[in-house]
N, C-alpha and C positions, 0 to 999 in steps of 0.2 A: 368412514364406513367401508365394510372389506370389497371388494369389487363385485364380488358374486354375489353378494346379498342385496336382493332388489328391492328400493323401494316398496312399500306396503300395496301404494296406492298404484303405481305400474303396475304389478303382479296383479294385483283384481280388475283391474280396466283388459288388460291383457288376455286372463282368463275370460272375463265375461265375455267382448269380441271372437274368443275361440270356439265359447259354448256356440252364442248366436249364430256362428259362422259356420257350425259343421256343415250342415247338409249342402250346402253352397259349394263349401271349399272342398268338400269330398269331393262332391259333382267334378267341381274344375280338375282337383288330381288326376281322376282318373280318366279324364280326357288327353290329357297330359301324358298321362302312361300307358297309353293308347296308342296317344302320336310317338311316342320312343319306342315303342315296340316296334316299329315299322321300320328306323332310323338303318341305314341312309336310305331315304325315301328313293334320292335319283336311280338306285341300282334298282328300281321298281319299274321306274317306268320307259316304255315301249321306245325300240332304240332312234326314230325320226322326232321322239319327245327331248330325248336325252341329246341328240344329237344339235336340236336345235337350241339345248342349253349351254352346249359349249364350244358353239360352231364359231365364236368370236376368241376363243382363247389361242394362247402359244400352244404351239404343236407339242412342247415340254408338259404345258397344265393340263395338254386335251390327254396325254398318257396318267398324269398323276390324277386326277379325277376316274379314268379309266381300273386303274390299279393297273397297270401294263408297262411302267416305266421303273427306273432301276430303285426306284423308293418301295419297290412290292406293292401292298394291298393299297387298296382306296382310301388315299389320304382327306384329310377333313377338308371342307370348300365350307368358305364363312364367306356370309351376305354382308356386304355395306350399304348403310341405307345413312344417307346425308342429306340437311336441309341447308346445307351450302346456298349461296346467293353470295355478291359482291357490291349489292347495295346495305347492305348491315354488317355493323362493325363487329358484330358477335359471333356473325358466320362467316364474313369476309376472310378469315385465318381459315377455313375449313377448304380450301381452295384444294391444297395441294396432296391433303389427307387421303386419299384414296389410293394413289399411287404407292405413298409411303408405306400407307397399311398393308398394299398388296406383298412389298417385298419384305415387311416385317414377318407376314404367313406364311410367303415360302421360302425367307430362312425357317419357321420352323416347323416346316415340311409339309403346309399346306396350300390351299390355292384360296385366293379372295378374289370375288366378283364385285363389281356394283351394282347391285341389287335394283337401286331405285332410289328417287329422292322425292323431298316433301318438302312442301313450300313453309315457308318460315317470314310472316308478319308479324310487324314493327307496332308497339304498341305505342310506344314512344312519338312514334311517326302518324298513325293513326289521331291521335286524343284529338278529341270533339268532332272526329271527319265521320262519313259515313260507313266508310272503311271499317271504325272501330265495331259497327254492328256484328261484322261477320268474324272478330276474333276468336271470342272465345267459341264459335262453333269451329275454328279451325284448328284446335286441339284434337275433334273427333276426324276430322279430314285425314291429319298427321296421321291417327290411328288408324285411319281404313288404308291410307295411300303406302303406311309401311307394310300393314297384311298385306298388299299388293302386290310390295315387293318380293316379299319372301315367300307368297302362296305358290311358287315353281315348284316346289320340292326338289330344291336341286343343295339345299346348304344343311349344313352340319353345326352351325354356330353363326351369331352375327354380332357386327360392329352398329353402334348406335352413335352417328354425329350429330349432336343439337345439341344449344342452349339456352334461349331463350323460353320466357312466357310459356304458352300453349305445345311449345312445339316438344319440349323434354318430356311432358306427361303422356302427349299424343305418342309420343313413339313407345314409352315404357305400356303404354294400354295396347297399342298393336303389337310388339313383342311377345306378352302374355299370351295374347293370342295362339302364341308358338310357344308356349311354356316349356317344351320339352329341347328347345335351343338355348344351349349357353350364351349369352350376352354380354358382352360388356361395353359400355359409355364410355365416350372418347370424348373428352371437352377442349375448350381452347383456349380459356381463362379470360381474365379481364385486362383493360385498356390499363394502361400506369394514369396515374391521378394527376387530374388538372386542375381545374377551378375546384375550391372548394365547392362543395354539394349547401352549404349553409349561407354561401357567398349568392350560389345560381338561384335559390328559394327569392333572399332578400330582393335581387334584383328582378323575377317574375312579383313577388309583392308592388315593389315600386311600380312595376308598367300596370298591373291592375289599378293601380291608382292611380294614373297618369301621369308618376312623377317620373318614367324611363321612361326615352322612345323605341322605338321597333326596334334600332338599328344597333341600340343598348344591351335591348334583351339579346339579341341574334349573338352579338360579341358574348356575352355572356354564357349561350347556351352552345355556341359553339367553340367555347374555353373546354366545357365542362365535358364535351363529347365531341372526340376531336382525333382518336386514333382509331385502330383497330383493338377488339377485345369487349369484351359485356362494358355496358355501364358502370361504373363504379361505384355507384349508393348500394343499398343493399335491399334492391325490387324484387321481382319474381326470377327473374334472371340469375342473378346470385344464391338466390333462395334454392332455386331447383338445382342451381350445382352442387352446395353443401348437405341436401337433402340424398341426393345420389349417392355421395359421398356416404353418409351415414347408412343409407339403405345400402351398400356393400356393392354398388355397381358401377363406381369407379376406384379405379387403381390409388391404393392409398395416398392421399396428398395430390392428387392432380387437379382438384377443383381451381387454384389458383392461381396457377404460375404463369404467366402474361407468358402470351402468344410466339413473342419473337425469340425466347430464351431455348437454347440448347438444351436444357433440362422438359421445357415444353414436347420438344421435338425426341426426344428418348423416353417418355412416357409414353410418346402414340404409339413407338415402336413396340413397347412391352405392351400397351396392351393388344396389338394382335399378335403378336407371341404367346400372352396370355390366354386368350379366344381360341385360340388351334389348340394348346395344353390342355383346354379344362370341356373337349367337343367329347364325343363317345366313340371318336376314333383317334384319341390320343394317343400317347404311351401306355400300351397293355399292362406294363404293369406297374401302373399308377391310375388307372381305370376307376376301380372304384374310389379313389380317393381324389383325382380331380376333376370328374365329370361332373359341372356343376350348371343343369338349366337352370333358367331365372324364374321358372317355377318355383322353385327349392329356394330361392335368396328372398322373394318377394313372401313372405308370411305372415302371419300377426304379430311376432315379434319385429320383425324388420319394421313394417307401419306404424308399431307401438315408439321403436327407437325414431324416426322421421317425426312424426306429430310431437315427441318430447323436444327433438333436435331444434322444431320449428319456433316453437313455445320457448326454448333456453335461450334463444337468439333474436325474438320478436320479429321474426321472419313476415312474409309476406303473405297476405287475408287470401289470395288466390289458391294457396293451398288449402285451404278448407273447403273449394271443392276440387281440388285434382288429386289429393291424397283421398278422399273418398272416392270420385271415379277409377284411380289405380286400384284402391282395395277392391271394390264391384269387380274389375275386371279377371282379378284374382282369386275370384268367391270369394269376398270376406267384406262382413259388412262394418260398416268404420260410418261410425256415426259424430255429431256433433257434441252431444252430451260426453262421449269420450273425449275430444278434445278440452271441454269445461274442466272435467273432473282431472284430467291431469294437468290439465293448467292450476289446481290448485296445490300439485304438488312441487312442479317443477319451476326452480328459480329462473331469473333470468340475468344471463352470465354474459353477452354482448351489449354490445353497444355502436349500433354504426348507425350512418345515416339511411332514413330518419330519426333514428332512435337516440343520435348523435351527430356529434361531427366527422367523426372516423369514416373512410371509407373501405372496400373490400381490401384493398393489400395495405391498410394499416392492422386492421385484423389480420392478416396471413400472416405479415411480419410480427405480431405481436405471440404468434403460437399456432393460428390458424387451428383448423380442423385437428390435427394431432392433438393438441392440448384440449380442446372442445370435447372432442368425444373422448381422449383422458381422463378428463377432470367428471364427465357424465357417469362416465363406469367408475369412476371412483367414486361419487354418491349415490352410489348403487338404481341410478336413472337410466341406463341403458342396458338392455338385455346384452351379453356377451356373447350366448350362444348361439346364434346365428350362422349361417353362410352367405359368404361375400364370394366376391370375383379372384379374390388375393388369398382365398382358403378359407378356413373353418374359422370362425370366431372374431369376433369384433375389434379385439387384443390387436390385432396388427395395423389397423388403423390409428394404434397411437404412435405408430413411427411416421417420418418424412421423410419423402426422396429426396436424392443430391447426385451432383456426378463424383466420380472418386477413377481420375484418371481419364473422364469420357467414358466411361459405363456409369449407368446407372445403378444405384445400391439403394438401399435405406437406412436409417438411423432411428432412437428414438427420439422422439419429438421434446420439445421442452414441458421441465415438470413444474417451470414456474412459468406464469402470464410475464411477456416483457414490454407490457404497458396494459397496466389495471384500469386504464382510463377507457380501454376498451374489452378487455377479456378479464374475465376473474374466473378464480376458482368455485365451485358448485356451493360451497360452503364460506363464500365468502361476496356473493352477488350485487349486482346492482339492484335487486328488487327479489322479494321471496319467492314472488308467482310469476310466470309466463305473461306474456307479450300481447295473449290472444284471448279473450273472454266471449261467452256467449250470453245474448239476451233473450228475455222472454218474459211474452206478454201481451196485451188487448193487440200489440201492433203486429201479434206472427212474432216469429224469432232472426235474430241476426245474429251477426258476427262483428266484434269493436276490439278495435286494435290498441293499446294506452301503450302501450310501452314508448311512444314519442308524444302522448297526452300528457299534461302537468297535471297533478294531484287536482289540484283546484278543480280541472275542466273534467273530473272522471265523470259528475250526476251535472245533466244541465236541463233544466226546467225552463222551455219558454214557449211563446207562443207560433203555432205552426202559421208556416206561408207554405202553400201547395203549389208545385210546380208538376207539368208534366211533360215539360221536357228542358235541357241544357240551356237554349234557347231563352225559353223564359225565365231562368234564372236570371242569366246574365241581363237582358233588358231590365228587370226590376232591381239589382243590382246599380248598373250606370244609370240608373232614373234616381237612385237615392231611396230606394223603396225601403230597403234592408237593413239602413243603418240604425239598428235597435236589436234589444234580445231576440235572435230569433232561432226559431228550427226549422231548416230548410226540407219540405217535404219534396223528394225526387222520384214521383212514383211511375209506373209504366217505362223501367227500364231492367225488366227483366228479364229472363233467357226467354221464356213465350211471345214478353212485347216488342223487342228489339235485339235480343241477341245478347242481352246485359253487360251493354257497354262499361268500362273504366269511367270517370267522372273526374280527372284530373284537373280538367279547365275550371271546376267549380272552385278549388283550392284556395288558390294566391286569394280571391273575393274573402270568402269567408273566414282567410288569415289576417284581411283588411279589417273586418268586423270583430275578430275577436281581438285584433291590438287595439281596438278603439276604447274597450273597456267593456264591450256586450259579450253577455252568454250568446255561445251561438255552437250547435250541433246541427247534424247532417244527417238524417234517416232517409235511406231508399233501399230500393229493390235492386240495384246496378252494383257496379264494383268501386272498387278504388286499390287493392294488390297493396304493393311493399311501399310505396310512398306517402301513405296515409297524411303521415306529419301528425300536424298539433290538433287538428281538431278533432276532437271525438266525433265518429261517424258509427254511427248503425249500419251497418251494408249487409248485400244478400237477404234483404229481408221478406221471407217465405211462408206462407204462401204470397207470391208477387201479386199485386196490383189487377196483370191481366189474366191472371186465376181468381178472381175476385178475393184478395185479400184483404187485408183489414185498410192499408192503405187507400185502398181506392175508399173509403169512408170516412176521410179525414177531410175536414176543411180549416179553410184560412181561422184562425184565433183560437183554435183547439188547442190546449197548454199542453203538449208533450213534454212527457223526463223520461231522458235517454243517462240511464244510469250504470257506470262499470261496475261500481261497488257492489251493488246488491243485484245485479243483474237482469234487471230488468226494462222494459221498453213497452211504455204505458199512455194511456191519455186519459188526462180527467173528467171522463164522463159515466152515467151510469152503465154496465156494461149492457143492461136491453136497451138502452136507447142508441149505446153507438150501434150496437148489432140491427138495429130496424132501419138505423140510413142507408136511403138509396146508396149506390153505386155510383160515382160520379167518375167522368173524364173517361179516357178510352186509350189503349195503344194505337200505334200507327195502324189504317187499316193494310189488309194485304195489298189491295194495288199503289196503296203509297210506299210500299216498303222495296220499292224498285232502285234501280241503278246502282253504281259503283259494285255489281254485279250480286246485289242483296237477291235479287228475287232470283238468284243461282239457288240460295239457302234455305227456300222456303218451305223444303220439307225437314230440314233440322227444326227449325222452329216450331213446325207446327207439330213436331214428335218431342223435341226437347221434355227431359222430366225436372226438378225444380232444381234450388240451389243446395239446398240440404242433402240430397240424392249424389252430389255433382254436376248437375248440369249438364248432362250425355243426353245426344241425342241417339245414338247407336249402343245395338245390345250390349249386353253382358254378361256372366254366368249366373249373377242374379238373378236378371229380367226372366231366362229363363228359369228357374227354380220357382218363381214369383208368377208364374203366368204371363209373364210379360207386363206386368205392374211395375211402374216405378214409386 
C-alpha cells in the first residue's frame, strides 16, 4: 500500500475524533495563540520579577537573556523540568542531564535553566503496598508540579526528562498546558537484558506455590532488574517511550539506546540544540519553518498515530487512560470506542514480553522503532503528515541515529525485520488485530489485553468469587478456595475507591489456577498496565464499583463470560433482576484511607472522574467547554 494512502478505517476514526473535537480543540488553540502572542513573556515582566529570574545565572547567561551581550537580541532560555531520583533505575541515568543539556543550549546560543522537578514513583516497587494507591494520581501531580515549573514566564522552550508509568503522561499533560512552548523529551533508555523476563514469571509462579523460597524469588527478581535503565519487558515504561517516539516528541531513534552508550549521550545533546532551533527566537530566517510548540505536534492525528502504535505493538492497558487524559488536555476528545474500532483494523507487528519472550533491545536490535513506524506508514496505518520535534512529517522517523566519526548523523533504518520472531512487516503480522480490545456489557465496560492471552483463554465462562480487596484474594487463594473454574471478581479498586491501584500480586495465583487445567479470568475496576501476561483480565471496568456500578451487584456463583471475541462482559442473569440488587460491599471509608501519606490525596479522589474519561482528577480544556463535567 503507497504510503500516503491511509487506511479506510484510520482516516474515519481520525475524522470523526476531529469533528467531535472542534469546539474543544478551538478553545485550546486559541489559548495557545494567546500565550504566543505575548512570547517572550520574561521581556514582560517588572524588572525585581525578571531580576529574580535570573539572579542565580553566569554573569555570560544574565547578558544573553538580557539581549546586552555580544550574541545581540534576547536569546531563547528553555525550562528543564526532571523527574531524576537515584533510587530508580529508569531515572538514576537522569543525574547528570541537566548540565549537559545546559551546554548543549548555549552552544546553540541559548540559556537552559532548571525549571523544576517531579517526583517519579516506582510501580514496580509499589505492587500490593499502600503506596500503589497514590500512583496513578501522581500522573496529575507530575502535571501540576511541571505547570509549576514553567508558570515563571521566564522560557521560550522546554526539555522534558521522564520515563516511567505516570510520570511521561504527567509531564506531556503539564506541558500542553504551555502549548505555545516547543518541547521536546529527553529519555534515557533501558537497562541491557538479564534474566529472561519468561524465566522471572516462572520463578514468581513457583513461590506462589510454595515450590521457591523468598531468597529464590529475590535472586531471581534481582537477575531481572539489576542495572540502571527502564525495565526491560515491555510495561508502561517502554510503552510511553515508543509512544513519544511515534507522537513526534523525541528525537528519531532515541527511545532505546541504553543509558551508558556514547550515542545515548549525543542525542541528549541534540536534543537541546534542537529545543533552542525550533523556540520563536531561533534563527529568523528559519522562523517560520522551525518554530514548532507542542501544540502544533500533539493533534488528532498524532493521538490517532500513538493509539494505532499502541495496538501494532500490544503495548501497555495504562495507555487507554493516559492517551485519553493527554487528548482532554489537548482539546481533543479520544474515546474508547476509537480505540476498539481501530484495533479492528490495525495488525499486530511486535512481539515482546509479555506478549513474548523478546525483551525491549531485542526489538531495537531487530529494527526497533525506524522499522515499526516504516512498515506502519507503509500500510498506510500512520498518518504522515504531522509535526514532530525533528520537522515536518513522520517520514524521518524511519531513519536511526549512529555516530559517524563522534558526531552524530542518521541513516535509514532497516527495510527488513532482522528477527521476525519479534518484529514483522504490517503485512505480514503476528495476529490481524491489535493487542487491545474493549468490552461491554451488564458489567459497564472494560479494557482486555490478548495479545499475551492463548486463543483458547479469549471467552471464559465461570463462576464469580467476589473479592473486595487484594487481601482477600490472596487468603482464599492460600486457603485452597480457588482452585476451580473461576472469575475473580476485584471490585472497589477504582480511581474514586482507592486511587485504582495495579493488581500484579494477583498474577502468578491465578497463572497457578489456570496451569492446573481451570478457566479462570480477572474482572475489576483496578489496573494491571503492560504485564498483563496470560490471563485474560477485564480491567478499568467503568462505571467502578464506588460509583455504584454494576460490580458492586455481583455476588459469589454468578457465572460471568469475559469474552475477547465478541466483546463482551456479561452475567447470566435477567437484566431487571441483576439491576434491582442491592449494592453490596463498600470502598475503603475516608478515615481508613490514611497513612503512607494517602490522606495527602484525598482531594484527587474525591474529584477524580472515571476510567473511561482518564482518570484526571485536575482540569482540562474539556472540563472547561463541558461545564466542568467529566
Amino acid at each position: 500500500m503507497n504510503e500516503q494512502t491511509i487506511h479506510p478505517t484510520v482516516a474515519a476514526v481520525t475524522e470523526r475524533i476531529a469533528r467531535r473535537s472542534a469546539a474543544t480543540r478551538e478553545a485550546y488553540v486559541e489559548r495557545v495563540t494567546a500565550a504566543a502572542s505575548r512570547r517572550p513573556a520574561r521581556t514582560g515582566l517588572g524588572c525585581a520579577n525578571f531580576a529574580h529570574g535570573f539572579a542565580a545565572c553566569s554573569p555570560q547567561e544574565k547578558l544573553t537573556m538580557r539581549g546586552a551581550g555580544p550574541q545581540g537580541p534576547v536569546r531563547p532560555n528553555v525550562a528543564i523540568v526532571s523527574s531524576y531520583n537515584d533510587m530508580l533505575s529508569a531515572h538514576q541515568p537522569l543525574r547528570d542531564y541537566p548540565e549537559r543539556l545546559k551546554t548543549a543550549v548555549a552552544a546553540a546560543g541559548g540559556v537552559a535553566q532548571f525549571a523544576g522537578g517531579v517526583p517519579a514513583m516506582c510501580d514496580g516497587i509499589t505492587q500490593g503496598r499502600d503506596g500503589m494507591e497514590l500512583s496513578l494520581f501522581s500522573r496529575d501531580v507530575v502535571a501540576m508540579a511541571t505547570a509549576v515549573a514553567l508558570a515563571h514566564d521566564m522560557f521560550d522552550g522546554a526539555l522534558m526528562l521522564g520515563v516511567c508509568d505516570k510520570i511521561v503522561p504527567g509531564l506531556v499533560i503539564g506541558a500542553l498546558s504551555f502549548g505555545h512552548l516547543p518541547t521536546v523529551f529527553v529519555p534515557a533508555g533501558p537497562m541491557s537484558s538479564g534474566l529472561p523476563n519468561k524465566e522471572k514469571a516462572r520463578v514468581r509462579q513457583r513461590f506462589a506455590e510454595g515450590k521457591a523460597t523468598r531468597e529464590e524469588l529475590l535472586d531471581a527478581e534481582a537477575s531481572a532488574y539489576h542495572g540502571i535503565g527502564t525495565c526491560t519487558f515491555y510495561g508502561t515504561a517502554n510503552t510511553n517511550q515508543l509512544l513519544m517516539e511515534v507522537l513526534g516528541l523525541h528525537l528519531p531513534g532515541a527511545s532505546f539506546v541504553h543509558p551508558d552508550q556514547p550515542l545515548r549521550a549525543a542525542l541528549t545533546d541534540a536534543a537541546g540544540a534542537r529545543v533552542t532551533a525550533t523556540t520563536a527566537l531561533g534563527d529568523p530566517d528559519t522562523l517560520v519553518r522551525a518554530y514548532t510548540p507542542i501544540a502544533e505536534i500533539i493533534d488528532e492525528k498524532a493521538l490517532v498515530n500513538a493509539v494505532i502504535a499502541l495496538l501494532a505493538t500490544g503495548g501497555s492497558t495504562n495507555l487507554t487512560l493516559h492517551l485519553v487524559a493527554i487528548a482532554a488536555a489537548a482539546g481533543i476528545r479520544l474515546t474508547w470506542d476509537d480505540f476498539a474500532e481501530l484495533s479492528t483494523a490495525v495488525p499486530l507487528v511486535a512481539r515482546m514480553y509479555p506478549n513474548g519472550p523478546a525483551d525491549i533491545n531485542h526489538f531495537h536490535a531487530a529494527g526497533g522503532t525506524a522499522f515499526l513506524i516504516g512498515t506502519l506508514l507503509d500500510g498506510g496505518l500512520l498518518h504522515p503528515d504531522v509535526r514532530t520535534v525533528a520537522g515536518p512529517g513522520l517520514d524521518r522517523y524511519r531513519q536511526e541515529p549512529f555516530l559517524e566519526d563522534g558526531r552524530l548523523a542518521w541513516r535509514a533504518g532497516p527495510e527488513k525485520s532482522l528477527d521476525a520472531d519479534v518484529l514483522r512487516p504490517y503485512d505480514d503480522p503476528f495476529a490481524p488485530d491489535g493487542g487491545l480490545r474493549m468490552l461491554d456489557g451488564d458489567l459497564g465496560r472494560a479494557v482486555i489485553k490478548v495479545s499475551a492471552v492463548a486463543p483458547d483463554h479469549h471467552a471464559v465462562t465461570a463462576p464469580a468469587r467476589v473479592f473486595d480487596s487484594q487481601g482477600a484474594f490472596t487468603a482464599a487463594f492460600e486457603a485452597g478456595e480457588l482452585d476451580r473454574d473461576v472469575v475473580a471478581v476485584l471490585r472497589y479498586q477504582g480511581p474514586r475507591a482507592n486511587g485504582m491501584p495495579e493488581l500484579h500480586k494477583l498474577i502468578p495465583a491465578l497463572g497457578v489456577l489456570q496451569d492446573r487445567g481451570h478457566a479462570v479470568a480477572l474482572v475489576t475496576d483496578g489496573r494491571l498496565s503492560g504485564a498483563s501476561g496470560k490471563i485474560p483480565a477485564a480491567i478499568h471496568c467503568t462505571p467502578e464499583a464506588a460509583a455504584g456500578g454494576p460490580l458492586a451487584r455481583v455476588r459469589d456463583g454468578d457465572a460471568i463470560t469475559v469474552d475477547a471475541v465478541t466483546g463482551t462482559l456479561t452475567v447470566k442473569l435477567p437484566a431487571d433482576a441483576f439491576a434491582a440488587r442491592d449494592i453490596t460491599g463498600a470502598p475503603p471509608a475516608a478515615d481508613a484511607w490514611t497513612g503512607t501519606g494517602r490522606e495527602l490525596f484525598a482531594v484527587l479522589r474525591d474529584g477524580v472522574g472515571p476510567a473511561e474519561l482518564g482518570a484526571a482528577s485536575i482540569g482540562s480544556p474539556l472540563d472547561h467547554a463541558m461545564g466542568g463535567a467529566r
